[in-house]
mmCIF file of the N, C-alpha and C atoms, coordinates in Angstrom:
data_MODEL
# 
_entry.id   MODEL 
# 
loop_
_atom_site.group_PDB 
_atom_site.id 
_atom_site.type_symbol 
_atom_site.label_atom_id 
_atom_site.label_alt_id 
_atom_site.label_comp_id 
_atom_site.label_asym_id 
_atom_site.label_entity_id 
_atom_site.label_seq_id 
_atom_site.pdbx_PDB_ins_code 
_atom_site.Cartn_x 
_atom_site.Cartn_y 
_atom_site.Cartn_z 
_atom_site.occupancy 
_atom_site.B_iso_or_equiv 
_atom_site.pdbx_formal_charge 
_atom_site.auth_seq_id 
_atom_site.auth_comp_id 
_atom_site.auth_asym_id 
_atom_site.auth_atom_id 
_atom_site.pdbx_PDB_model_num 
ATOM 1   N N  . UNK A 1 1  ? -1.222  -75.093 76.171 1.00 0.00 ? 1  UNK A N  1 
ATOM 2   C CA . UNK A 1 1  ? -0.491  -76.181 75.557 1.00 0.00 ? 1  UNK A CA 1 
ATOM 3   C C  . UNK A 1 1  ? -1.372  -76.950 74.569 1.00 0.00 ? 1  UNK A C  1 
ATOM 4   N N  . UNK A 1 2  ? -2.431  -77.183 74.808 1.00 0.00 ? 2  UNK A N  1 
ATOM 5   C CA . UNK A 1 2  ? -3.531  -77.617 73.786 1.00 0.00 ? 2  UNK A CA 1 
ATOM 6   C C  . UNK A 1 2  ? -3.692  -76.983 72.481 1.00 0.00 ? 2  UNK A C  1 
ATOM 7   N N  . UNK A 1 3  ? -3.748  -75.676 72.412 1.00 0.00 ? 3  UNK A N  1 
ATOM 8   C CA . UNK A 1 3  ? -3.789  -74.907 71.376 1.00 0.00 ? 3  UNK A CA 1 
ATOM 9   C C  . UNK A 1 3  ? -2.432  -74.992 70.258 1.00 0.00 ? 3  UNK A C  1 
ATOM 10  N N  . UNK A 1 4  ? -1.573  -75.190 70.976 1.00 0.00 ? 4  UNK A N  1 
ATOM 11  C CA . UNK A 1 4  ? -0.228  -75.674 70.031 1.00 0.00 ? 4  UNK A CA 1 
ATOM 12  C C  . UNK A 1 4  ? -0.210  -76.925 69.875 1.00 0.00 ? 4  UNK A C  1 
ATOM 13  N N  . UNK A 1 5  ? -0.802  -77.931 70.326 1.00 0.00 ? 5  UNK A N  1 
ATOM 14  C CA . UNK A 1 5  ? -0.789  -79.244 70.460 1.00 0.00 ? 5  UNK A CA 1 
ATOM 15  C C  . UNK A 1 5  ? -1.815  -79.542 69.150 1.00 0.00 ? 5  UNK A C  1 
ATOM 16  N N  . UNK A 1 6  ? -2.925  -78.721 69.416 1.00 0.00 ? 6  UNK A N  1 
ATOM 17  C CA . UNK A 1 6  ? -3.616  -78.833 67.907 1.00 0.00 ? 6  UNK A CA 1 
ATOM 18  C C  . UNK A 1 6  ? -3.021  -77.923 66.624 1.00 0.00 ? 6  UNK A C  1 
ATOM 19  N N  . UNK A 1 7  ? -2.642  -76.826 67.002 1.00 0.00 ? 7  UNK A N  1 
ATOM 20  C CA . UNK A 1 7  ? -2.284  -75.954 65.708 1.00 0.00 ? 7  UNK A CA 1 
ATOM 21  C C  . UNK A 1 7  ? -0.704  -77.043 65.195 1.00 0.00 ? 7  UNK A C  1 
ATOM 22  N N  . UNK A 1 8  ? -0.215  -77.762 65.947 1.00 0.00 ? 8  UNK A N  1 
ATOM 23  C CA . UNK A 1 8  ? 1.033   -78.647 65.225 1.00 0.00 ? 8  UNK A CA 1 
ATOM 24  C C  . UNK A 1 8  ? 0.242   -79.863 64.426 1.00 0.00 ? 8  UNK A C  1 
ATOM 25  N N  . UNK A 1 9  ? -1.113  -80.441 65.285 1.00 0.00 ? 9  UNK A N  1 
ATOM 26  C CA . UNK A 1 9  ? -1.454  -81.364 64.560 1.00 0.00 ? 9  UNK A CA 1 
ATOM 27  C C  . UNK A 1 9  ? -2.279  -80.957 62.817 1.00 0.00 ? 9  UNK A C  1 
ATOM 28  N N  . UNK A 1 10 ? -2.636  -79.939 62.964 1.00 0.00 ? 10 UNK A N  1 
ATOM 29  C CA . UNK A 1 10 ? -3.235  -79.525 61.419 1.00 0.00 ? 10 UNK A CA 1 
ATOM 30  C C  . UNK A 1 10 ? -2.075  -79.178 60.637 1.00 0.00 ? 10 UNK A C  1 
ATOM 31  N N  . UNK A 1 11 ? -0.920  -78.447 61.445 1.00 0.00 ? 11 UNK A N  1 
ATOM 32  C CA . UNK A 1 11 ? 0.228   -78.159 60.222 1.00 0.00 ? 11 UNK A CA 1 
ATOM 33  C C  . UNK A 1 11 ? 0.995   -79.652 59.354 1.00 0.00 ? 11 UNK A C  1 
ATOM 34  N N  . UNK A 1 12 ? 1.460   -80.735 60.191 1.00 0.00 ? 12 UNK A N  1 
ATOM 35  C CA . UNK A 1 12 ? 1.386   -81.303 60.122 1.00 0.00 ? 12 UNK A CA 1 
ATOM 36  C C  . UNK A 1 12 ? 0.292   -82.642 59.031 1.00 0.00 ? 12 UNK A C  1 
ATOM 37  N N  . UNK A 1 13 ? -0.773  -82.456 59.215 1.00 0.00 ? 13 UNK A N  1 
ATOM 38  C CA . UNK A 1 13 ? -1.552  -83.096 58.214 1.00 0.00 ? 13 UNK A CA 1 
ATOM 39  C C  . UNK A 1 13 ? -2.215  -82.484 57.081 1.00 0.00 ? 13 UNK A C  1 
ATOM 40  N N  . UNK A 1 14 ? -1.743  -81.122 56.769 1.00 0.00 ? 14 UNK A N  1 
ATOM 41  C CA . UNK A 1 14 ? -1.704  -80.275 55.490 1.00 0.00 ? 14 UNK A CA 1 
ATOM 42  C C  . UNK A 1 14 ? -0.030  -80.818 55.318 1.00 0.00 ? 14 UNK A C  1 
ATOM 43  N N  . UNK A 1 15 ? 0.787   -80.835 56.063 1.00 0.00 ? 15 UNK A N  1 
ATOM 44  C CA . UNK A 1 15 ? 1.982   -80.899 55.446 1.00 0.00 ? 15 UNK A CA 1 
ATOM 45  C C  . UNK A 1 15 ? 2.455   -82.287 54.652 1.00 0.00 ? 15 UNK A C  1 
ATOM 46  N N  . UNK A 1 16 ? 1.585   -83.361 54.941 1.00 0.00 ? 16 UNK A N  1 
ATOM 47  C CA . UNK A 1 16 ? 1.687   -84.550 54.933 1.00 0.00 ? 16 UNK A CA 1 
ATOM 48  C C  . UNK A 1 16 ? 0.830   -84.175 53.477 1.00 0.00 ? 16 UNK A C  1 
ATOM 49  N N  . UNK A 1 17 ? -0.332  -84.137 53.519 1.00 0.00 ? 17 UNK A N  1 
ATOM 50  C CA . UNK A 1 17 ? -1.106  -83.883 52.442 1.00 0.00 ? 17 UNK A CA 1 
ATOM 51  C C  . UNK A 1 17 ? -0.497  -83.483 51.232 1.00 0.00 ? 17 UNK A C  1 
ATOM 52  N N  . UNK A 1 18 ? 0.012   -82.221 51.671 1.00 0.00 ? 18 UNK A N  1 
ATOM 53  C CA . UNK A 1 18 ? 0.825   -81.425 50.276 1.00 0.00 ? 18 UNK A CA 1 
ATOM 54  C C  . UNK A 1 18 ? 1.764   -82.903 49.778 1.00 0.00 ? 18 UNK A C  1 
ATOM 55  N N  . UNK A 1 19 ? 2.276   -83.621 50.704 1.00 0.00 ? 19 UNK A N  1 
ATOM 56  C CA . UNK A 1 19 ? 3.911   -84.355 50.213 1.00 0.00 ? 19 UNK A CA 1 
ATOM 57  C C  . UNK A 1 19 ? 3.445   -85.633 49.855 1.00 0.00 ? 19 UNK A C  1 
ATOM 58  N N  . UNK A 1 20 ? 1.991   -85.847 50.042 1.00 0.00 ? 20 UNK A N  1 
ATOM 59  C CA . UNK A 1 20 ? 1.272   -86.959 49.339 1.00 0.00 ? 20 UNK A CA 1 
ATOM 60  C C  . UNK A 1 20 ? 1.057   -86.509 47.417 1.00 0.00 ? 20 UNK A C  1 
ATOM 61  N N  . UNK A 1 21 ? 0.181   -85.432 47.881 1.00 0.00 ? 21 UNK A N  1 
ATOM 62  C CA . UNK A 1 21 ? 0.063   -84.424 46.525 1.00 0.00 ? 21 UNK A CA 1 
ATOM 63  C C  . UNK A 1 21 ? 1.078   -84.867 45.746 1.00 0.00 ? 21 UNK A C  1 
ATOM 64  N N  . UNK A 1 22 ? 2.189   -84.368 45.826 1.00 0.00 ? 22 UNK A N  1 
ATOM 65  C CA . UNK A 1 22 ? 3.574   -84.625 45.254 1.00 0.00 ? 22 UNK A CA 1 
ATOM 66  C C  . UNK A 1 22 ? 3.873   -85.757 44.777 1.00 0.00 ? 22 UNK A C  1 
ATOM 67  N N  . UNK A 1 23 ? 3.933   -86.349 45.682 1.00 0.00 ? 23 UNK A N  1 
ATOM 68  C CA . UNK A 1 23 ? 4.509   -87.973 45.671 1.00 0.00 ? 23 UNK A CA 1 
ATOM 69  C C  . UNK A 1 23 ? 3.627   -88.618 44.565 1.00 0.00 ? 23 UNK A C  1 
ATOM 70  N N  . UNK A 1 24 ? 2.488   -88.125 44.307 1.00 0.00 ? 24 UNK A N  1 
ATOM 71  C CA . UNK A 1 24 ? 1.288   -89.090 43.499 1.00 0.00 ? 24 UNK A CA 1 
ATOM 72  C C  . UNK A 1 24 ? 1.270   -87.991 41.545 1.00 0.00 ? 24 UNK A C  1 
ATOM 73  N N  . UNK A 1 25 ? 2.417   -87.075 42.401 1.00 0.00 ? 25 UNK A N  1 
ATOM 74  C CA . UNK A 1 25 ? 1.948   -86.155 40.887 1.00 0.00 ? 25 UNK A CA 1 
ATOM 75  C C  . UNK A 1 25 ? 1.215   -85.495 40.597 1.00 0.00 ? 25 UNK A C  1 
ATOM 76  N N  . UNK A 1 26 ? 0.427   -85.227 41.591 1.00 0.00 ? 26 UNK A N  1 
ATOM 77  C CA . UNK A 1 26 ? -1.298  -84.201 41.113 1.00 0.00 ? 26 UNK A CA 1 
ATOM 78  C C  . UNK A 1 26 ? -0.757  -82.674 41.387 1.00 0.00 ? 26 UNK A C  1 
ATOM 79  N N  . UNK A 1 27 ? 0.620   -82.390 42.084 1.00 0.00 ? 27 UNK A N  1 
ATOM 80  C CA . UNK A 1 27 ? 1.048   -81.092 41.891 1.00 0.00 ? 27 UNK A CA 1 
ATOM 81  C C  . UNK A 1 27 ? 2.694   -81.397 41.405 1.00 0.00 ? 27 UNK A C  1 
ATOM 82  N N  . UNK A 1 28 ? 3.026   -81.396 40.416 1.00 0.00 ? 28 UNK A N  1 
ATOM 83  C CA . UNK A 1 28 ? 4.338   -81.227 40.177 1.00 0.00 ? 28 UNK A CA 1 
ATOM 84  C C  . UNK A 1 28 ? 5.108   -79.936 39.937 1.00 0.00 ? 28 UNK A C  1 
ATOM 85  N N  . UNK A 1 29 ? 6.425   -80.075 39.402 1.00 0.00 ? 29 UNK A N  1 
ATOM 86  C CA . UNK A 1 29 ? 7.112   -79.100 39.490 1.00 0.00 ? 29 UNK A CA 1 
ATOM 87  C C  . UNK A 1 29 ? 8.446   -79.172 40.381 1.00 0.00 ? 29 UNK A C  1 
ATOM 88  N N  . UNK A 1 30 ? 8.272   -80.329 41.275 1.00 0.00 ? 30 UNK A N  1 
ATOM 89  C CA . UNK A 1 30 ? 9.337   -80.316 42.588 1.00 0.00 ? 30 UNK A CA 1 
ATOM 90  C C  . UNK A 1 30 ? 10.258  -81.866 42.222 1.00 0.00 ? 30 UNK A C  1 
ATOM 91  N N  . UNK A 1 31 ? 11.611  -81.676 42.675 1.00 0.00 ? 31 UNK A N  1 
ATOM 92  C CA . UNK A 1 31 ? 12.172  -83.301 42.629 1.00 0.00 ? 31 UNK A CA 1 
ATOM 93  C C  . UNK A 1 31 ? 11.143  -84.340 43.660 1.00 0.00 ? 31 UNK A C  1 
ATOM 94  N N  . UNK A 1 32 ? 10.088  -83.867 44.258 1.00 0.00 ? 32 UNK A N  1 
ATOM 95  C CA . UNK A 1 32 ? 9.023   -84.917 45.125 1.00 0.00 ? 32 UNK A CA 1 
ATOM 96  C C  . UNK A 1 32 ? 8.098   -85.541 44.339 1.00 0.00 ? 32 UNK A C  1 
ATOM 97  N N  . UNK A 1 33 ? 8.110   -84.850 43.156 1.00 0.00 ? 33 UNK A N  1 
ATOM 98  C CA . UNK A 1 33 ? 6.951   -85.167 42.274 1.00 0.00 ? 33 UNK A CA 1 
ATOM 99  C C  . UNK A 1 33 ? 7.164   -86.365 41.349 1.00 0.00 ? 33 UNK A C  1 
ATOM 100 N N  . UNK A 1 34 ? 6.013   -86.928 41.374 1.00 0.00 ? 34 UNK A N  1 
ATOM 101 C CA . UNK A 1 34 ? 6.218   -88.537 40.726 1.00 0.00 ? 34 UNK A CA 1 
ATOM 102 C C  . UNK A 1 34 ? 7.055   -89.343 41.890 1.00 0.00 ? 34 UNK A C  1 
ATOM 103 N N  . UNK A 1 35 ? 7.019   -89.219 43.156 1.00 0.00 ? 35 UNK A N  1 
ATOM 104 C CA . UNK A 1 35 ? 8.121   -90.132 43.876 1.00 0.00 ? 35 UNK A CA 1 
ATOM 105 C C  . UNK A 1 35 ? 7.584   -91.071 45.044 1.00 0.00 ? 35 UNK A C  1 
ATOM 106 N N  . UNK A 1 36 ? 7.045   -92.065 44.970 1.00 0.00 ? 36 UNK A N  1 
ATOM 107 C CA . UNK A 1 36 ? 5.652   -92.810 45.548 1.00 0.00 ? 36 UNK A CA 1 
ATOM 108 C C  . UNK A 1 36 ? 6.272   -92.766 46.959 1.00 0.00 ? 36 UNK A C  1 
ATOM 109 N N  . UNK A 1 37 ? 7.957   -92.571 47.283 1.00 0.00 ? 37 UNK A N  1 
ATOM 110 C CA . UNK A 1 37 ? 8.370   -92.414 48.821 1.00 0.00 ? 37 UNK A CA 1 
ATOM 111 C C  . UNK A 1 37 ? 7.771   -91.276 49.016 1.00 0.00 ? 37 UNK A C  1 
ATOM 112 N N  . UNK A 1 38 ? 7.509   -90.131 48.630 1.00 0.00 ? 38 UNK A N  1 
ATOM 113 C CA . UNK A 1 38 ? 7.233   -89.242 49.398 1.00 0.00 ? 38 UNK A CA 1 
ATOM 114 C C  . UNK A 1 38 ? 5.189   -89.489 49.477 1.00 0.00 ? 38 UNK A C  1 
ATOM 115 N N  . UNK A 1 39 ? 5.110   -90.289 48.717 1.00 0.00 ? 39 UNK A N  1 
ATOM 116 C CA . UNK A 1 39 ? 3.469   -90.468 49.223 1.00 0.00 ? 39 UNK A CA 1 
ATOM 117 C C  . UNK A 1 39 ? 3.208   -91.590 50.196 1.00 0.00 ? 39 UNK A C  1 
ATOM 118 N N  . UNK A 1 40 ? 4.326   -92.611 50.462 1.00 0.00 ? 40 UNK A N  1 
ATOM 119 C CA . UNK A 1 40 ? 3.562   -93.213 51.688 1.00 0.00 ? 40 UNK A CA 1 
ATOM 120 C C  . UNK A 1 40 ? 4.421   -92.337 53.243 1.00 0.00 ? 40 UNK A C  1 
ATOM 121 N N  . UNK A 1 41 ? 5.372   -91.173 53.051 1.00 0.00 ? 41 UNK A N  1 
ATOM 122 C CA . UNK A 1 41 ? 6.474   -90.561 53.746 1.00 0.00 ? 41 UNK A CA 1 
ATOM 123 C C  . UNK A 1 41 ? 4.773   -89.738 54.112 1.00 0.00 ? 41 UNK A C  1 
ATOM 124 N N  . UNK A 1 42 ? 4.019   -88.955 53.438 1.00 0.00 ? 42 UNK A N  1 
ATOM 125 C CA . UNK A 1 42 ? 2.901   -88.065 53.641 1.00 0.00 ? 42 UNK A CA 1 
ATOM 126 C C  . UNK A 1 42 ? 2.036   -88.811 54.406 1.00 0.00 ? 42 UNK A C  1 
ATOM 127 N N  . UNK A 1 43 ? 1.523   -89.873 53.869 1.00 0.00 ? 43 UNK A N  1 
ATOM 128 C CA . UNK A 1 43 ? 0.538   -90.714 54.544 1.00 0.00 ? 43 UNK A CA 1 
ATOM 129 C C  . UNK A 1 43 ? 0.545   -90.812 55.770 1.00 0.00 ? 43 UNK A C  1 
ATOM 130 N N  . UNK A 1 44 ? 1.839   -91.353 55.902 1.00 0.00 ? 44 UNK A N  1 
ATOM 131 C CA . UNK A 1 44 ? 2.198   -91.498 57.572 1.00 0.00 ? 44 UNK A CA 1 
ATOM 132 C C  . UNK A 1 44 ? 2.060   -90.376 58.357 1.00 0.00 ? 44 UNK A C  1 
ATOM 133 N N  . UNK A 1 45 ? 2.376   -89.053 57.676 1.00 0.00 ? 45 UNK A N  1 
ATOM 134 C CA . UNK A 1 45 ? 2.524   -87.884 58.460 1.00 0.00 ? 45 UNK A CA 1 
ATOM 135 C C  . UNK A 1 45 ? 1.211   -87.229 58.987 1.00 0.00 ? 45 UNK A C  1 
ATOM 136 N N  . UNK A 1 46 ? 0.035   -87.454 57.858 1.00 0.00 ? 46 UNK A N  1 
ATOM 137 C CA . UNK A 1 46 ? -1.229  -87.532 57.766 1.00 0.00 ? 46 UNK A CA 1 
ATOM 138 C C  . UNK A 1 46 ? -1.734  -88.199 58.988 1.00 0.00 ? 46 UNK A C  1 
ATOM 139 N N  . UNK A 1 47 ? -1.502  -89.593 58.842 1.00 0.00 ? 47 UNK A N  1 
ATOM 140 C CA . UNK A 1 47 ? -1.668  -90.312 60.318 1.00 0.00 ? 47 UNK A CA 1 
ATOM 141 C C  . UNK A 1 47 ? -0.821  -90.094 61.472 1.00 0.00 ? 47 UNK A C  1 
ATOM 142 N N  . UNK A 1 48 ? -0.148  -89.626 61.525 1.00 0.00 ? 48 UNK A N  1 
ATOM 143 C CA . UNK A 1 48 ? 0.172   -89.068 62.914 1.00 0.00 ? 48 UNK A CA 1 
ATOM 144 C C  . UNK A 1 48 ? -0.439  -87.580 63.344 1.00 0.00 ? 48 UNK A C  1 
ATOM 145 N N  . UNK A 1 49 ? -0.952  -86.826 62.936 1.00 0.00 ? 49 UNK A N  1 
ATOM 146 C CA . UNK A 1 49 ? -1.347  -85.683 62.404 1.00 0.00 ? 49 UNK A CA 1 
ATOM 147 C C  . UNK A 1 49 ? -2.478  -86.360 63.116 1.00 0.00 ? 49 UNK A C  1 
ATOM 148 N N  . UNK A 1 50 ? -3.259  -86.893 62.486 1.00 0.00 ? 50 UNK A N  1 
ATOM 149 C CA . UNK A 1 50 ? -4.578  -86.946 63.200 1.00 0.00 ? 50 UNK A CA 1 
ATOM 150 C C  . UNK A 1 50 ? -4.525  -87.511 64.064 1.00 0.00 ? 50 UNK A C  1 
ATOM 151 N N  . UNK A 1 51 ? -3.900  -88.926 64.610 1.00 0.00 ? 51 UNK A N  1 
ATOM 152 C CA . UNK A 1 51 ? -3.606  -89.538 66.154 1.00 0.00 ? 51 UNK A CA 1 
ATOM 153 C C  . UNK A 1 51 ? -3.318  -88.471 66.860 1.00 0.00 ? 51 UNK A C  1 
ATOM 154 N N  . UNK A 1 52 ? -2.194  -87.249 66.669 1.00 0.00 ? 52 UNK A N  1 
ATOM 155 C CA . UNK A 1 52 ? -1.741  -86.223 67.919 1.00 0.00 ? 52 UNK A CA 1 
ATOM 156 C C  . UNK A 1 52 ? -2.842  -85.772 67.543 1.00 0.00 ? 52 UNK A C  1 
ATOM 157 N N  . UNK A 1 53 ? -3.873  -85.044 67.154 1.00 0.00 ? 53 UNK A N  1 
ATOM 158 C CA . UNK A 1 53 ? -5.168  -84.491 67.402 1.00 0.00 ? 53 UNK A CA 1 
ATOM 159 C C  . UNK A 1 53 ? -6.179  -85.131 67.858 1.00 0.00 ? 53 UNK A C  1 
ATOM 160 N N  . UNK A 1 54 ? -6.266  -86.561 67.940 1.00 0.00 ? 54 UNK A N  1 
ATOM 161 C CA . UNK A 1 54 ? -6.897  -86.909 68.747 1.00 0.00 ? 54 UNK A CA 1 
ATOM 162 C C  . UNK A 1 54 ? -6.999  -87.374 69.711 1.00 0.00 ? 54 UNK A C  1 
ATOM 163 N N  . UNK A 1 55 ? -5.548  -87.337 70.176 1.00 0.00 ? 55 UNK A N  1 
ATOM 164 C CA . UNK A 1 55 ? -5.212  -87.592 71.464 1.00 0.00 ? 55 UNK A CA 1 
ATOM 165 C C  . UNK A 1 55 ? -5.631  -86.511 72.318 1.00 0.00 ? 55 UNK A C  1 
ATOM 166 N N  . UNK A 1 56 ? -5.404  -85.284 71.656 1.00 0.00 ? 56 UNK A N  1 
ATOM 167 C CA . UNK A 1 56 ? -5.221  -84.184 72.367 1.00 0.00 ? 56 UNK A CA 1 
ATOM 168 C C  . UNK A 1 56 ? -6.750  -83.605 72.672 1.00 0.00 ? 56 UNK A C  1 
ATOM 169 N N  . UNK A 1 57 ? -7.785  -84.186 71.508 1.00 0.00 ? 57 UNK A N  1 
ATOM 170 C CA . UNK A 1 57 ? -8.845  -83.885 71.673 1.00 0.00 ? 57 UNK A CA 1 
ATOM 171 C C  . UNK A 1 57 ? -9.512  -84.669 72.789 1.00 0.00 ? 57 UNK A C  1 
ATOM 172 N N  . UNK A 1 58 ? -9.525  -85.963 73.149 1.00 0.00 ? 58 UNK A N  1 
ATOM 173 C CA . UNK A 1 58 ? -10.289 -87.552 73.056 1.00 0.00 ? 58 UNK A CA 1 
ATOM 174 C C  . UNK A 1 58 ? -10.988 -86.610 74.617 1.00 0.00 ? 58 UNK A C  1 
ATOM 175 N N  . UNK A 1 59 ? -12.184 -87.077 74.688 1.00 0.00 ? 59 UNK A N  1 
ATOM 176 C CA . UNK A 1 59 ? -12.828 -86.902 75.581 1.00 0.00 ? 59 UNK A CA 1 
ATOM 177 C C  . UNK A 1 59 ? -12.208 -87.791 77.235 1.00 0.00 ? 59 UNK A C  1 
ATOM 178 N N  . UNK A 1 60 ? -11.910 -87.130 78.269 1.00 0.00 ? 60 UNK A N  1 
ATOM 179 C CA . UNK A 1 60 ? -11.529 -87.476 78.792 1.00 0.00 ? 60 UNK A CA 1 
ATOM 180 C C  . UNK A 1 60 ? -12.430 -88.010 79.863 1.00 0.00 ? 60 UNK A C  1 
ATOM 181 N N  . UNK A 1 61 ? -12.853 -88.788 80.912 1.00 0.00 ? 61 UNK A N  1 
ATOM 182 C CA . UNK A 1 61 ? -13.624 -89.989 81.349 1.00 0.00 ? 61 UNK A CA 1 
ATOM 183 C C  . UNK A 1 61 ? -13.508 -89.115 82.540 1.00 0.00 ? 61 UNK A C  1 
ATOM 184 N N  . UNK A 1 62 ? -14.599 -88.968 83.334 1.00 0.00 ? 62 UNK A N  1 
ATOM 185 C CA . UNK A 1 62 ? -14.857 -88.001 84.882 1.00 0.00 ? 62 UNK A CA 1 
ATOM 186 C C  . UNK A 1 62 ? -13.797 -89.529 86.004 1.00 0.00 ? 62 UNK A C  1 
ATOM 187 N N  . UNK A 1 63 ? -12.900 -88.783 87.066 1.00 0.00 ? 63 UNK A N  1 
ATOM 188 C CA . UNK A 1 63 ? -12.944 -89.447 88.256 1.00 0.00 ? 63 UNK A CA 1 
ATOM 189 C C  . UNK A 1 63 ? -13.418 -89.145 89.270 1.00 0.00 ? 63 UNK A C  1 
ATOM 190 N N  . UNK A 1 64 ? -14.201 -90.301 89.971 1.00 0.00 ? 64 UNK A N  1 
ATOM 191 C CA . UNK A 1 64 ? -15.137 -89.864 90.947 1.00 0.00 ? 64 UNK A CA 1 
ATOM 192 C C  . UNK A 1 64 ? -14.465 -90.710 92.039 1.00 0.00 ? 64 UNK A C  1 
# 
């Protein structure tokens, strides 16, 4: 479950990335392009992207 838990969190913050890309214009070609919703819509996705990876990573504390 970890292994999908991380392979969703990288798809996810490439996917966010790309729709930032867009949103800011540095890749056009798409109705996303030039559209500043889809760059703070990425951002966010970006940050959740890395919160679920580091949740999933976070070192977990011994119980004794």
């Amino acid at each position: 479950m970890k292994v999908f838990k991380n392979i969703a969190g990288i798809f996810v913050i490439l996917l966010g990335g790309l729709w930032m890309l867009q949103g800011s214009n540095i890749i056009t070609g798409s109705p996303m392009s030039d559209n500043k919703e889809w760059l703070v819509i990425g951002a966010l996705l970006v940050i959740f992207g890395a919160g679920l990876l580091y949740q999933n990573n976070r070192p977990t504390s011994p119980t004794y």
